[in-house]
KOLMARVEX-462846 format. One record per residue (C-alpha): residue number from 1; x, y, z. Coordinates in steps of 0.1 Angstrom, whole numbers. Layout:
BEGIN
site i->NUM; px->X; py->Y; pz->Z
...
//
This chain:
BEGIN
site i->1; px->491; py->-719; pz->209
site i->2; px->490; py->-712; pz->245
site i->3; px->471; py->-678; pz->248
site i->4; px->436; py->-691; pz->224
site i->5; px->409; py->-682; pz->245
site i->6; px->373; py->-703; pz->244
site i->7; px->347; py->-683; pz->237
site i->8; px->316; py->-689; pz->254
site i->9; px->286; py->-711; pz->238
site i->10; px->252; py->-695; pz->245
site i->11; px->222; py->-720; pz->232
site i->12; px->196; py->-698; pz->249
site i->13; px->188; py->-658; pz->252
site i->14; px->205; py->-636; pz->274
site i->15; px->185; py->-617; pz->298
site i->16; px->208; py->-592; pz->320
site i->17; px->219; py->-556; pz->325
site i->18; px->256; py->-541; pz->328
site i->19; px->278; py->-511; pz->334
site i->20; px->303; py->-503; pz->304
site i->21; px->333; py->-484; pz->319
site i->22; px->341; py->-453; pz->301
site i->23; px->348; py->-440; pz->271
site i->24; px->385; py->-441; pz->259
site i->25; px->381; py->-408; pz->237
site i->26; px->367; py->-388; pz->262
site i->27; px->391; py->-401; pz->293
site i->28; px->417; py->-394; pz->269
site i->29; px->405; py->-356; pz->256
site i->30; px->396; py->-350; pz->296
site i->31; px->430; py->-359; pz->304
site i->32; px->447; py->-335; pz->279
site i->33; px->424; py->-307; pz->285
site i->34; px->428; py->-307; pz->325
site i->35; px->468; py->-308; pz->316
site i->36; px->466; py->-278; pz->297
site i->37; px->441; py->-259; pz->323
site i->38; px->447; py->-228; pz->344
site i->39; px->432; py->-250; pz->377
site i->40; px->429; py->-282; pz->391
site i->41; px->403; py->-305; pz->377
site i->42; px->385; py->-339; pz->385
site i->43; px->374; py->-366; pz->365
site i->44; px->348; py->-390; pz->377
site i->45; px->344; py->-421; pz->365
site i->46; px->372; py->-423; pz->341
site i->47; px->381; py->-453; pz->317
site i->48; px->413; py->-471; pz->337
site i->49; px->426; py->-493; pz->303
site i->50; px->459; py->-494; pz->284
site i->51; px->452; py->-466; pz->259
site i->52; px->443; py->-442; pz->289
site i->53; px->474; py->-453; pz->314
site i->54; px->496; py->-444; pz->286
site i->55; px->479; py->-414; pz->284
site i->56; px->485; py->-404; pz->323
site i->57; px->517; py->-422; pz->320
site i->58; px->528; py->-396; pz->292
site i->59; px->511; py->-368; pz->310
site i->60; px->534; py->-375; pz->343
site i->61; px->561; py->-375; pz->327
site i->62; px->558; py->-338; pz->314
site i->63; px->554; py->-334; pz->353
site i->64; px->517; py->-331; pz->350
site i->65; px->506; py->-346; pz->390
site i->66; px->477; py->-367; pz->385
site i->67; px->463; py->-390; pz->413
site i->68; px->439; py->-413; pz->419
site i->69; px->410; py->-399; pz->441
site i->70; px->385; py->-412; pz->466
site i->71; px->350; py->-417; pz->444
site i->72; px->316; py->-429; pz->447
site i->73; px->323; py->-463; pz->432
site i->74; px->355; py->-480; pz->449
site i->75; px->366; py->-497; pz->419
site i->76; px->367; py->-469; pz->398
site i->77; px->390; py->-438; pz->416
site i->78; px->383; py->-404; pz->405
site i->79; px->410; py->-386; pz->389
site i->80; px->426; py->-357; pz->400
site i->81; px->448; py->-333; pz->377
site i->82; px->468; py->-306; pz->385
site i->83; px->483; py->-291; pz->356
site i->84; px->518; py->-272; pz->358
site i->85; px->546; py->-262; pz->338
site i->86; px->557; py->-290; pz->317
site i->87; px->596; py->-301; pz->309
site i->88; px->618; py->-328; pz->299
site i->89; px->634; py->-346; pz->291
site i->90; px->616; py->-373; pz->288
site i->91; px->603; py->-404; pz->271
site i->92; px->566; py->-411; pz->261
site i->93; px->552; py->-447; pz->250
site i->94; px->523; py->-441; pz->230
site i->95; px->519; py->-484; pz->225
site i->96; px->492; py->-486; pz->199
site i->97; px->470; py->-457; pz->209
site i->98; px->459; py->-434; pz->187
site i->99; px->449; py->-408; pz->204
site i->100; px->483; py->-404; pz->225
site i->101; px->505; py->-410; pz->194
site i->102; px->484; py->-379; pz->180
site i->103; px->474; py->-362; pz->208
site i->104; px->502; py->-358; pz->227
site i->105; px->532; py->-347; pz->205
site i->106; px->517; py->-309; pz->198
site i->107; px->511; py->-311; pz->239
site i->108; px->545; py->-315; pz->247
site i->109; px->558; py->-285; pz->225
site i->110; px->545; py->-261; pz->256
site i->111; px->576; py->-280; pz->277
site i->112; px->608; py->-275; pz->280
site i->113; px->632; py->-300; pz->266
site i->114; px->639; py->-332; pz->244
site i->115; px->606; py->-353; pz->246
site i->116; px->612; py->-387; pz->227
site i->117; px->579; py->-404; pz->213
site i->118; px->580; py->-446; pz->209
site i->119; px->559; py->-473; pz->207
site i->120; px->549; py->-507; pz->196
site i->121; px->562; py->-520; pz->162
site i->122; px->523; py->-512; pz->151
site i->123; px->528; py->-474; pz->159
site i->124; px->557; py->-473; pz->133
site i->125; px->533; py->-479; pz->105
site i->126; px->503; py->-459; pz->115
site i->127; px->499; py->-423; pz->98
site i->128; px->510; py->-393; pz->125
site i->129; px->529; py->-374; pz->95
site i->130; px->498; py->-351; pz->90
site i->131; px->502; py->-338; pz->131
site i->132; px->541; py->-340; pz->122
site i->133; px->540; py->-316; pz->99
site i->134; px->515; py->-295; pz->110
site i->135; px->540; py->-290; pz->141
site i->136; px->565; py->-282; pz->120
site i->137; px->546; py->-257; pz->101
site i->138; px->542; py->-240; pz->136
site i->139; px->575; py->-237; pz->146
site i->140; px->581; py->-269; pz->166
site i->141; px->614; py->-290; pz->161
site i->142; px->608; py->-322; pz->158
site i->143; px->633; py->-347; pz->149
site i->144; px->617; py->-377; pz->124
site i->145; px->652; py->-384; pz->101
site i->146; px->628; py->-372; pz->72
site i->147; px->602; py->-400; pz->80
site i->148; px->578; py->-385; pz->94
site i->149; px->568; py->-417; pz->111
site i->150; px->575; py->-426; pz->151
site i->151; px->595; py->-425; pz->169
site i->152; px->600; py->-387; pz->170
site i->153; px->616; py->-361; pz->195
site i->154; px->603; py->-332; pz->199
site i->155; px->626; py->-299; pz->207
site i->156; px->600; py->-281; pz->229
site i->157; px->606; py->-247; pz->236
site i->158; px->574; py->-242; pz->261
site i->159; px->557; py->-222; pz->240
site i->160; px->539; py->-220; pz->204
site i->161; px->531; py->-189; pz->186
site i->162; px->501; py->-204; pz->162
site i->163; px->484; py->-188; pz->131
site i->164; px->469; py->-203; pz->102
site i->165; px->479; py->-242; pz->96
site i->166; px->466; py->-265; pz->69
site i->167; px->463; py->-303; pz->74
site i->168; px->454; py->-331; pz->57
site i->169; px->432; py->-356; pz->78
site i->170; px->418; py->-380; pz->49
site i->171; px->432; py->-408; pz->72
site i->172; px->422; py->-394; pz->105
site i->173; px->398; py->-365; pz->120
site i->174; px->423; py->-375; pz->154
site i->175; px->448; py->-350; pz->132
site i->176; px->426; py->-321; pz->138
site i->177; px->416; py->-330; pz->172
site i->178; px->451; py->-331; pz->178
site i->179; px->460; py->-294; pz->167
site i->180; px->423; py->-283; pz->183
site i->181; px->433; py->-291; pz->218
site i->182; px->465; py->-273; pz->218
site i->183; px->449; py->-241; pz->198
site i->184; px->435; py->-218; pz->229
site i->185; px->470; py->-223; pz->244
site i->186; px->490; py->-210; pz->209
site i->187; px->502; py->-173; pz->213
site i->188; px->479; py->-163; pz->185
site i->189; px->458; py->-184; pz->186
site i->190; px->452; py->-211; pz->160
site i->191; px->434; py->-214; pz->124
site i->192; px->432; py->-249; pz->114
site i->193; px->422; py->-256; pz->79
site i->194; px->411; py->-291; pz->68
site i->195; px->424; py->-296; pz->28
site i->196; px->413; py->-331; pz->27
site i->197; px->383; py->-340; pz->5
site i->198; px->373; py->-364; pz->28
site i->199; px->372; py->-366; pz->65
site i->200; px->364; py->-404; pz->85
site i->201; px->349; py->-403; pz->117
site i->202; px->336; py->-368; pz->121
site i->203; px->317; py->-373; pz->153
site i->204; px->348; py->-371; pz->171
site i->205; px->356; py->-335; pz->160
site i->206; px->323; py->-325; pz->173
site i->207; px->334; py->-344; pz->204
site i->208; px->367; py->-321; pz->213
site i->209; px->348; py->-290; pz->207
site i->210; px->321; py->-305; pz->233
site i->211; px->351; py->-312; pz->255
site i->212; px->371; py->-276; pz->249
site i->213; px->333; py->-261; pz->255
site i->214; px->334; py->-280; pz->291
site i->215; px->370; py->-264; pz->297
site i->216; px->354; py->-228; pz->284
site i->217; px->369; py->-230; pz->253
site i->218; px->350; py->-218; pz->222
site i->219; px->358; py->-228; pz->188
site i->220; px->345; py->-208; pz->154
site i->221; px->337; py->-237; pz->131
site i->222; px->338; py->-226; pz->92
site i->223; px->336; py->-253; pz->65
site i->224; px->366; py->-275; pz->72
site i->225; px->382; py->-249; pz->91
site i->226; px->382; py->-240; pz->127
site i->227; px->392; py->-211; pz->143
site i->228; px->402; py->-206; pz->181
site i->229; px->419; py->-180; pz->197
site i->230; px->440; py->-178; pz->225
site i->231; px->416; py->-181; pz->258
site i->232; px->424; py->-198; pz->290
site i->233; px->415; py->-234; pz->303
site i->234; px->396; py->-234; pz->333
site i->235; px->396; py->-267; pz->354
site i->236; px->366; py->-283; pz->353
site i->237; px->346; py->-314; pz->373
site i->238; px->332; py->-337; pz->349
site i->239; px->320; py->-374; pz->348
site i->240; px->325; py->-395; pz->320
site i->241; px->304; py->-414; pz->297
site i->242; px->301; py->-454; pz->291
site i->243; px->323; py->-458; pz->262
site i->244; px->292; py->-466; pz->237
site i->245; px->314; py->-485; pz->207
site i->246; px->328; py->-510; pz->236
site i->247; px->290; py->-513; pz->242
site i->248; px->283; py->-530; pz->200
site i->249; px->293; py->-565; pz->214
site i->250; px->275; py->-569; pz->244
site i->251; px->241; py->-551; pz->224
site i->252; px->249; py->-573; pz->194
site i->253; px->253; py->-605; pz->220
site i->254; px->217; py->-597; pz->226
site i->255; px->207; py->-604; pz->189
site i->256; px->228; py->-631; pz->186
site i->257; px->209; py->-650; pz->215
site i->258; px->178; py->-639; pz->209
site i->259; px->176; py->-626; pz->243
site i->260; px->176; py->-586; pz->259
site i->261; px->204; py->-566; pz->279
site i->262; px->203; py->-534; pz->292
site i->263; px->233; py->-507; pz->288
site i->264; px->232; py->-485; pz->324
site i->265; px->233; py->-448; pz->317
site i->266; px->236; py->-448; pz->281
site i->267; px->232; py->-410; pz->275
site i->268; px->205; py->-393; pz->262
site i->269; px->226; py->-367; pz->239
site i->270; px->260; py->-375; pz->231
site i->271; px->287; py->-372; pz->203
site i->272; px->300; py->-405; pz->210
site i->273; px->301; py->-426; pz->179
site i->274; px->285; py->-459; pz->195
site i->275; px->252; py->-442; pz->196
site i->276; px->248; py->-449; pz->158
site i->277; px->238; py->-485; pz->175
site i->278; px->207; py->-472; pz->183
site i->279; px->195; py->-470; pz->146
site i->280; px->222; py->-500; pz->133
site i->281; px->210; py->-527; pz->150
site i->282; px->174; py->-514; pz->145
site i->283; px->178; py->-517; pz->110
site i->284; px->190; py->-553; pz->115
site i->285; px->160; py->-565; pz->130
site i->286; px->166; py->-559; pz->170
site i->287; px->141; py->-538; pz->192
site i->288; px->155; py->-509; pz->205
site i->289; px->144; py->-486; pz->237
site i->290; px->161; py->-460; pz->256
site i->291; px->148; py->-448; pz->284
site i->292; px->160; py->-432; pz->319
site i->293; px->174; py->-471; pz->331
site i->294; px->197; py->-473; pz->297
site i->295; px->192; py->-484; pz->265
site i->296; px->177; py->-524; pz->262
site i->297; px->183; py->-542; pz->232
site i->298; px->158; py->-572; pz->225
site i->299; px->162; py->-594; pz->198
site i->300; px->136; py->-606; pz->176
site i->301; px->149; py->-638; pz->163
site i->302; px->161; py->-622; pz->128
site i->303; px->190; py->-608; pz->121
site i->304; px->192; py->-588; pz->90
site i->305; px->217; py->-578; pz->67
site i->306; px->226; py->-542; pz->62
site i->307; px->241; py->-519; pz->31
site i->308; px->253; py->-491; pz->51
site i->309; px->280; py->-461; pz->52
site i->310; px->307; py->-460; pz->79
site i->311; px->328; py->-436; pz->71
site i->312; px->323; py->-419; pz->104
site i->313; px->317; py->-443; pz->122
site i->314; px->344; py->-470; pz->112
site i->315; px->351; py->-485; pz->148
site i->316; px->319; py->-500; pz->149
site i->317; px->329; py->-519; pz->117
site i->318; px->341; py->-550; pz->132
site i->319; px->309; py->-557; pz->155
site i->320; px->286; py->-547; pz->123
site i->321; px->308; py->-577; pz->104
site i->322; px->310; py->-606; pz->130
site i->323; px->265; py->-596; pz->132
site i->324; px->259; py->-591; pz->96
site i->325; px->280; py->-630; pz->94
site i->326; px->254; py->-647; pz->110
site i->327; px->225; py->-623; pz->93
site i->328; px->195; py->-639; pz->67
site i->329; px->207; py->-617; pz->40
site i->330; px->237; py->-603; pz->26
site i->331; px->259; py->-570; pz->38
site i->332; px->276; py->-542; pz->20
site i->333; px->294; py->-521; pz->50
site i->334; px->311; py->-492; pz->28
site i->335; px->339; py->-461; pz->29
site i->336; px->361; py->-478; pz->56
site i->337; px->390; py->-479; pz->35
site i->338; px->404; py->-460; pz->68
site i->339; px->401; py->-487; pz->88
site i->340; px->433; py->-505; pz->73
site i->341; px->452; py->-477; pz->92
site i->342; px->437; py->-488; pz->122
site i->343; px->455; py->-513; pz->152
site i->344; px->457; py->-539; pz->123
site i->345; px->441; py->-539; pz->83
site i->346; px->409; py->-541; pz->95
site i->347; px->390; py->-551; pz->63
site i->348; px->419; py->-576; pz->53
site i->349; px->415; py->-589; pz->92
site i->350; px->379; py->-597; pz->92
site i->351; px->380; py->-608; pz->60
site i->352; px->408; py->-637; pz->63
site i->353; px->392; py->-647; pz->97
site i->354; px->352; py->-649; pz->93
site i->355; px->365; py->-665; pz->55
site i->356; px->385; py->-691; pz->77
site i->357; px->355; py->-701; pz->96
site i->358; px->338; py->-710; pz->63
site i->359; px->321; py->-672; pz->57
site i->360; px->321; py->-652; pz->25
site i->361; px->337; py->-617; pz->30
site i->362; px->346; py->-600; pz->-1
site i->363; px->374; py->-578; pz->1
site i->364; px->371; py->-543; pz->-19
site i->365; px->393; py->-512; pz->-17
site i->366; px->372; py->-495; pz->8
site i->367; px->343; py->-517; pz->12
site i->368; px->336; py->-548; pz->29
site i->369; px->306; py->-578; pz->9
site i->370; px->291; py->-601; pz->35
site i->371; px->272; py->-628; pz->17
site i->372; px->262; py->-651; pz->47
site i->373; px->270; py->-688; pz->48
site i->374; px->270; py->-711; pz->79
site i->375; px->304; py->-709; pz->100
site i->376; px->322; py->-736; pz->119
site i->377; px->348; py->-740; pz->150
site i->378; px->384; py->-727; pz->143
site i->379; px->407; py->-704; pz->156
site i->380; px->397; py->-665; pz->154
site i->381; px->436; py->-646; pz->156
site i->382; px->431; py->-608; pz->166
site i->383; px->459; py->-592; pz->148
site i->384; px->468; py->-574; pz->185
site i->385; px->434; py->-554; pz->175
site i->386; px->406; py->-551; pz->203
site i->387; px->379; py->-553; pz->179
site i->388; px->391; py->-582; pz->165
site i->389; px->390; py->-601; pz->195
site i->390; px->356; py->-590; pz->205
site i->391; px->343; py->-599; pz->177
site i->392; px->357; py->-635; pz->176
site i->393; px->337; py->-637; pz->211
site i->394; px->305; py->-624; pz->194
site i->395; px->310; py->-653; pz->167
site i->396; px->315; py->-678; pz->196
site i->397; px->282; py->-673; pz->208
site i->398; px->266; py->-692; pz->181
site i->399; px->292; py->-712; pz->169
site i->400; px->309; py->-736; pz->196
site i->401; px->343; py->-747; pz->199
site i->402; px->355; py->-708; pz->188
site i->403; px->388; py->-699; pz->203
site i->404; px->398; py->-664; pz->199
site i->405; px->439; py->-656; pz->199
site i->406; px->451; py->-629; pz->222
site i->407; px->422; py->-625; pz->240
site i->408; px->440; py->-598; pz->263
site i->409; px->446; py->-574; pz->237
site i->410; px->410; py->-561; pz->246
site i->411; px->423; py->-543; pz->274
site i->412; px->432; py->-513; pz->249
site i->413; px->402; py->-500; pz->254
site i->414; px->378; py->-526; pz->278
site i->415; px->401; py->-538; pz->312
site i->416; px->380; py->-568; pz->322
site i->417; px->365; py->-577; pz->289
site i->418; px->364; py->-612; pz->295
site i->419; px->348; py->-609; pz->331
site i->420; px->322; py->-587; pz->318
site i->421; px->314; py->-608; pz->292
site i->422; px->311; py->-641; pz->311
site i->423; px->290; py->-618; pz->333
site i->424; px->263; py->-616; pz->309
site i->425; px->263; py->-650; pz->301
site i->426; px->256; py->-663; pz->337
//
């Protein structure tokens, strides 16, 4: 195989700090937001990866003008938006990305046109039927030959009238982030009601109503139901956070090696789902401390196994796994029977690889049994899944001759994952 990457051997303790770029999720919600304002905005700092070039690739095409800015840090241009009337037709490639395959179909209905949604073969088999149907419950025309699957094209008429909607997001809070962005923008404003029983990944609800709040957007919030009427978007300034759950391996590298690293300008309140950290890796025996520098994690020698919930916070799942691996005592990660809807089958994923490499992962339904046993050299395959591969390079840390598979896929979400993390090695 020509694309197997070697992950790096480290026999002694790190000792370093770094800058994680920013967060996906909130580049992405920024992004939206700014489209859909009465004003210009600017976005400092924003995360430049796949999942958010897709994003301002789909945005341009609706004839949104956004351009790369003059900032502080030469590497990282700001972003300016100015938002206009949107039109097709046109064609959107939402690759693997959540948030765009979601996000930006209920966006489009205020153009004018035939917008086509398509993707990577991955994007066919992950859930959007929820946001499809919701649309349709709206008003919107969308075209899904009774699938209700990508690819889709939307009949956008430039406007949506709104009103009461129901949708289910047991597979994904993105669903009702998806219908939240577009509600202050809906003729009559927009009732969203929630019928699922059970919700993954809540944070990130709490995070679009932070980000509608920055935008002057306010948002009623019942029990599963939230209520926005129609207000208008005002352009904003805003700079945006590290991306905190690209930050697990690099904190978890510090474990790993018994060493310490320092996160820059980890924020001190934040809805971002990475923060959980803070008290995860605690409980598996590292030191933690945040203070105005960033948050340092130190490791103590001992890594300990956890029994813990994810259910909202599933993306840190596969950084937990590859750490809990290597722990004294078993794991029991539970309620991410979500993430199998994910880039790849996550639990299936991490199972089939950490059990190749001699571990003892046992699968359930919607839980994940880590019973620790020592690992050996293979071949770590990613499944086209980020979080795969960084977790293959966490596992290569301690176990030499580790070659991860597709290595690049990291730049979904992380652009120079491989960079960064020789960076910290050196």
């Amino acid at each position: 195989m020509s694309n197997l990457w070697s992950a790096p051997y480290r026999s002694t303790g790190i000792n370093t700090t770094i800058s994680i770029p920013g967060s996906k999720s909130l580049t992405n919600r920024y992004l939206i937001l700014s489209a859909l304002a009465n004003s210009e905005s600017i976005i400092h700092a924003p995360l430049y990866s796949r999942d958010s070039q897709l994003m301002i690739a789909g945005l341009k095409s609706l004839g949104i003008e956004i351009n790369q800015i003059q900032s502080s840090d030469p590497s990282v241009p700001d972003l300016l938006i100015k938002p206009g009337q949107m039109f097709g037709p046109a064609g959107i490639d939402v690759g693997n990305a959540g948030t765009v395959m979601r996000f930006l179909p209920p966006v489009s209905a205020f153009a004018k046109g035939l917008i086509n949604f398509d993707g990577d073969p991955r994007s066919h088999e992950r859930p959007v039927g929820p946001v499809i149907k919701a649309m349709e419950d709206l008003g919107i025309l969308v075209n899904h030959n009774n699938q209700y699957r990508l690819p889709i094209t939307i009949n956008a008429s430039g406007k949506v009238l709104g009103g009461k909607v129901e949708i289910d997001a047991t597979n994904s809070s993105q669903f009702v982030s998806a219908l939240m962005l577009i509600g202050a923008r809906c003729e009559n404003g927009l009732e969203i009601i929630n019928i699922a029983t059970t919700t993954p990944s809540l944070p990130h609800i709490d995070m679009t109503i932070n980000c509608l709040a920055d935008y002057g957007i306010k948002v009623e919030s019942g029990e599963g139901s939230w209520k926005i009427s129609q207000q208008e978007f005002k352009g904003i300034e805003k700079t945006i956070e590290p991306d905190l759950s690209n930050a697990a391996p690099f904190l978890a590298a510090a474990i790993i090696t018994n060493g310490i690293i320092t996160i820059r300008h980890w924020p001190k309140n934040t809805s971002q789902a990475g923060d959980k950290l803070r008290e995860i890796f605690s409980q598996m025996g590292a030191e933690i401390e945040l203070t105005d520098s960033g948050l340092t994690v130190t490791g103590t020698g001992k890594i300990k196994g956890i029994e813990i919930d994810l259910h909202e916070v599933g993306e840190l799942t596969p950084s937990i796994a590859a750490l809990a691996s290597l722990a004294s005592t078993p794991s029991h990660l539970k309620n991410i029977g979500h993430l199998r809807l994910h880039e790849t089958d996550r639990l299936s994923a991490l199972a089939t690889e950490i059990n190749a490499l001699g571990g003892e992962v046992i699968e359930e339904k919607d839980n994940l049994i880590i019973n620790p046993k020592p690992l050996r050299s293979g071949i770590f395959h990613t499944y086209d899944d980020h979080r795969m591969a960084t977790a293959g390079a966490m596992l290569g840390l301690t176990i030499k001759d580790i070659q991860v598979e597709n290595i690049e896929t990291t730049k979904k979400t992380l652009p120079d994952f491989v960079g960064l993390w020789q960076s910290i090695l050196n």
